[in-house]
C-alpha positions as CSV (number, residue, x, y, z in Angstrom):
1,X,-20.8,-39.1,-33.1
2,X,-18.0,-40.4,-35.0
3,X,-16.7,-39.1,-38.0
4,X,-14.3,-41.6,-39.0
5,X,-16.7,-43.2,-41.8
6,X,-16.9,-39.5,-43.5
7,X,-13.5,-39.4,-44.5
8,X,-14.6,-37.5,-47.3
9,X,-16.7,-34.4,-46.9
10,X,-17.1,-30.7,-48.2
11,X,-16.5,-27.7,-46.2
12,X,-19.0,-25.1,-47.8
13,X,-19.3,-21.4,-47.4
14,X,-21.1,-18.3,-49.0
15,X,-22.2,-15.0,-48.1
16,X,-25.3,-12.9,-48.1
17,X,-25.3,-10.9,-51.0
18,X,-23.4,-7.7,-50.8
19,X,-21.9,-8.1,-47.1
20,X,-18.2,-9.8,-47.9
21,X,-17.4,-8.5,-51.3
22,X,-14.0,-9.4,-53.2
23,X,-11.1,-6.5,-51.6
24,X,-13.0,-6.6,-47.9
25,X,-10.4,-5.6,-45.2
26,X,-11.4,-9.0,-43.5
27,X,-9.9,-10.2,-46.1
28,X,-11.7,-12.9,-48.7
29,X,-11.7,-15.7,-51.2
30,X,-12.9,-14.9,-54.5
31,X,-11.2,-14.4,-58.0
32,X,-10.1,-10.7,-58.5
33,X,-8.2,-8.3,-60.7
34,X,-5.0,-7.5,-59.9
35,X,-3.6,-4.3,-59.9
36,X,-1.5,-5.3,-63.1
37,X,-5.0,-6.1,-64.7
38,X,-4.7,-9.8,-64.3
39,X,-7.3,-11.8,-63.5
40,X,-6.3,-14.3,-60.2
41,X,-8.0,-17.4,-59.2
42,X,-9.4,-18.1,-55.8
43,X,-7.1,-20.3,-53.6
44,X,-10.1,-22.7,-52.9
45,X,-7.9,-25.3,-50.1
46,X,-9.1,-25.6,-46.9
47,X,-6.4,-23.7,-44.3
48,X,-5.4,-21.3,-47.4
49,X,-5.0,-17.9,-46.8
50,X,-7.3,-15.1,-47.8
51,X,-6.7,-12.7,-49.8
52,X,-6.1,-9.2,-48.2
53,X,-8.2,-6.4,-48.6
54,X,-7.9,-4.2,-51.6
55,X,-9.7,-0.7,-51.7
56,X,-9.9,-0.7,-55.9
57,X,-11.0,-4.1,-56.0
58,X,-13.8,-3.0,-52.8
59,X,-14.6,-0.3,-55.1
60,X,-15.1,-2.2,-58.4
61,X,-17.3,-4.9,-56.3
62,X,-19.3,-2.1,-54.7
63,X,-19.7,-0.1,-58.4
64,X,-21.1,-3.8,-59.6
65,X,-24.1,-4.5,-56.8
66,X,-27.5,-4.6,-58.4
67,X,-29.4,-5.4,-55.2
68,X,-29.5,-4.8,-52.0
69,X,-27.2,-6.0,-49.3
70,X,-28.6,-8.9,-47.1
71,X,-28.5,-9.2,-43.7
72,X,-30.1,-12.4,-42.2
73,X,-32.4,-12.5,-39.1
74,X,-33.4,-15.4,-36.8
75,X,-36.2,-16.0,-39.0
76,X,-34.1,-15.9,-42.3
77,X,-32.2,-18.4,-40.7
78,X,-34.5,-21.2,-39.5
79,X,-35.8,-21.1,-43.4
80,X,-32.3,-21.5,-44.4
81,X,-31.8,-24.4,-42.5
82,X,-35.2,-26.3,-42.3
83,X,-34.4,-25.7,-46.6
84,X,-31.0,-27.0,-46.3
85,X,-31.9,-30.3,-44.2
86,X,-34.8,-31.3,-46.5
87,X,-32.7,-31.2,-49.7
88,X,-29.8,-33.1,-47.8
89,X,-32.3,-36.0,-46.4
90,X,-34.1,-36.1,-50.0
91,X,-30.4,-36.9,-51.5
92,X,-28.9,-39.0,-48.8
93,X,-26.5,-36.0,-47.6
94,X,-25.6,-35.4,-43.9
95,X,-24.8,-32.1,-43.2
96,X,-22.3,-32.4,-40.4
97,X,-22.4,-28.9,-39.0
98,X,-23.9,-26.1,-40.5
99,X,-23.6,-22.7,-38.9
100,X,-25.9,-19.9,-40.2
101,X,-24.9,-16.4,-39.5
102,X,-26.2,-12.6,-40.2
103,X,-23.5,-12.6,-43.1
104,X,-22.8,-15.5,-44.1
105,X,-23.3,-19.4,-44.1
106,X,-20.9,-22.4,-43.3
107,X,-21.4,-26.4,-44.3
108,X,-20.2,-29.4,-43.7
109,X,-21.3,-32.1,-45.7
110,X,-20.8,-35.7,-46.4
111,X,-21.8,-38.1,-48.6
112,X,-22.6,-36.3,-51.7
113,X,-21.4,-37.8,-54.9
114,X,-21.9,-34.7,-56.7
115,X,-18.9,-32.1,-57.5
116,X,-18.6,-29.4,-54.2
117,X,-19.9,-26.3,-56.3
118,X,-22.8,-28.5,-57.5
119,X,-23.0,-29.4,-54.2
120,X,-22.8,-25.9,-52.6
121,X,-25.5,-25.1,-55.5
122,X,-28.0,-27.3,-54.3
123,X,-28.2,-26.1,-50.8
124,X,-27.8,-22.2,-51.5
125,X,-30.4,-22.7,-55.0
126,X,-33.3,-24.6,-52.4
127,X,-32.2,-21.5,-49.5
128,X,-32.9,-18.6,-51.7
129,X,-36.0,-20.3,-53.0
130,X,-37.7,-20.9,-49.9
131,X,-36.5,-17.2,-48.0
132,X,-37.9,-15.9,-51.4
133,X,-41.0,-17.8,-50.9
134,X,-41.6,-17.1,-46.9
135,X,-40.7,-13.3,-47.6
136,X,-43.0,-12.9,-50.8
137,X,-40.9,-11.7,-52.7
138,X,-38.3,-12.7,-54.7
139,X,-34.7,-11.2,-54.0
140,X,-31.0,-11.8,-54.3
141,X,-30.1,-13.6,-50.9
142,X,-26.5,-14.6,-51.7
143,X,-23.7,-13.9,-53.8
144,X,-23.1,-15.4,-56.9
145,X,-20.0,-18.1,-56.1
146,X,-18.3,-19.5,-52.6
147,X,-15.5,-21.9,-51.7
148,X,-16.3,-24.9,-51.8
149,X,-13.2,-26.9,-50.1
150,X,-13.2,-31.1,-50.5
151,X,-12.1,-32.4,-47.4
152,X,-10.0,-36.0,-47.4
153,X,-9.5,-37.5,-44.6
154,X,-11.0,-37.5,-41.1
155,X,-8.7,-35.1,-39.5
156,X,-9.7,-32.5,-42.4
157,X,-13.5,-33.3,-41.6
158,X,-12.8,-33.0,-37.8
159,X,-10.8,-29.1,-38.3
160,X,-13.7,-28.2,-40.6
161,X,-16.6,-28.7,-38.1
162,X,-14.5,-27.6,-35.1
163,X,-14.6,-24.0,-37.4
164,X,-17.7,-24.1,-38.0
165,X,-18.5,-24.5,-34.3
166,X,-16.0,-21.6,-33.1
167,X,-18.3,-18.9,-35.5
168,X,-19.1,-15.8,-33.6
169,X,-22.8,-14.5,-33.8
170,X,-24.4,-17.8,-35.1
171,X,-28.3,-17.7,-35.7
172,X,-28.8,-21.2,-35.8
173,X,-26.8,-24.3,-35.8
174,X,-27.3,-28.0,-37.7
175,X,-25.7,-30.9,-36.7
176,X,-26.9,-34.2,-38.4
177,X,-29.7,-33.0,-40.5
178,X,-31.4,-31.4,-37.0
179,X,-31.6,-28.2,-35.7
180,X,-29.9,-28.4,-32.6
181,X,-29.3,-25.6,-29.6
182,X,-25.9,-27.0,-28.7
183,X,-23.2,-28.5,-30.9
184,X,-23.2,-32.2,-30.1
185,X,-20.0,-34.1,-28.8
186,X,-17.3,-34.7,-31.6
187,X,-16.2,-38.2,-30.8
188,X,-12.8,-39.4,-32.8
């Protein structure tokens, strides 16, 4: 597959709800308060460094969480991504590489025209809807916000699906609007 006609893509991640909250020792990207009581933006390029962990800001996270923390199965995940492919064919999206973990999910997409966090909303808003529906029950699945990186260029494009390919403890893995057991050759 060649990637060279998507020079223009979005590299899209969020987490389930309550598993990678702003001051993780992992690190993270999200706004936070500072120590000084400022509030700091997000540094929402793709290859930016994450912020480091913070115990007060863990803490003020943690004494925020209304619901449950989410923890996706196999079976969370194919609904994820069978919800995720249907809302990209319906629009005329291709979802590059999508990687769908226990924690969290990553997206690379190409060929929307919309902004990335309206794009990002689309595929997390049609997710949660249809793990609420197959569960029965309706629940918060993922946090609130996520980076949402525009990518320019093929080479940025390229980095962003090798990523996505190198996750650890992926459930399920989309490559051109399919399903697929292995990742499919990258061809430049």
């Amino acid at each position: 597959m060649s990637v060279i006609d998507d020079a223009h893509a979005y590299f899209l991640t969020w987490t389930t709800y309550g598993t990678w909250l702003p001051g993780d020792p992992r690190g993270h990207v999200s706004n936070v308060v500072g120590a000084d009581g400022r509030y700091h933006r997000k540094s929402n390029q793709f290859g930016a460094e994450h912020s480091a962990g913070d115990e007060a800001t863990l803490n003020r996270a943690r004494a925020q969480q209304k619901w449950e923390t989410v923890w996706l199965n196999a079976g969370h995940a194919k609904f994820c991504a069978a919800a995720m492919i249907s809302a990209a064919n319906e629009r005329n999206w291709r979802i590059l590489r999508s990687a769908v973990m226990c924690n969290h999910v990553h997206v690379v997409v190409a060929g929307s025209t919309e902004s990335g966090p309206a794009t990002e909303r689309v595929l997390k808003g049609v997710s949660q809807a249809r793990l609420s529906d197959a569960m029965g029950k309706n629940q918060r699945w993922w946090t609130r916000r996520g980076s949402d990186r525009s990518l320019s260029g093929s080479q940025a494009v390229l980095a962003a699906m090798k990523y996505v390919e190198n996750q650890a403890g992926i459930l399920i893995r989309v490559a051109n609007n399919q399903v697929v057991a292995d990742w499919p050759q990258i061809v430049d």
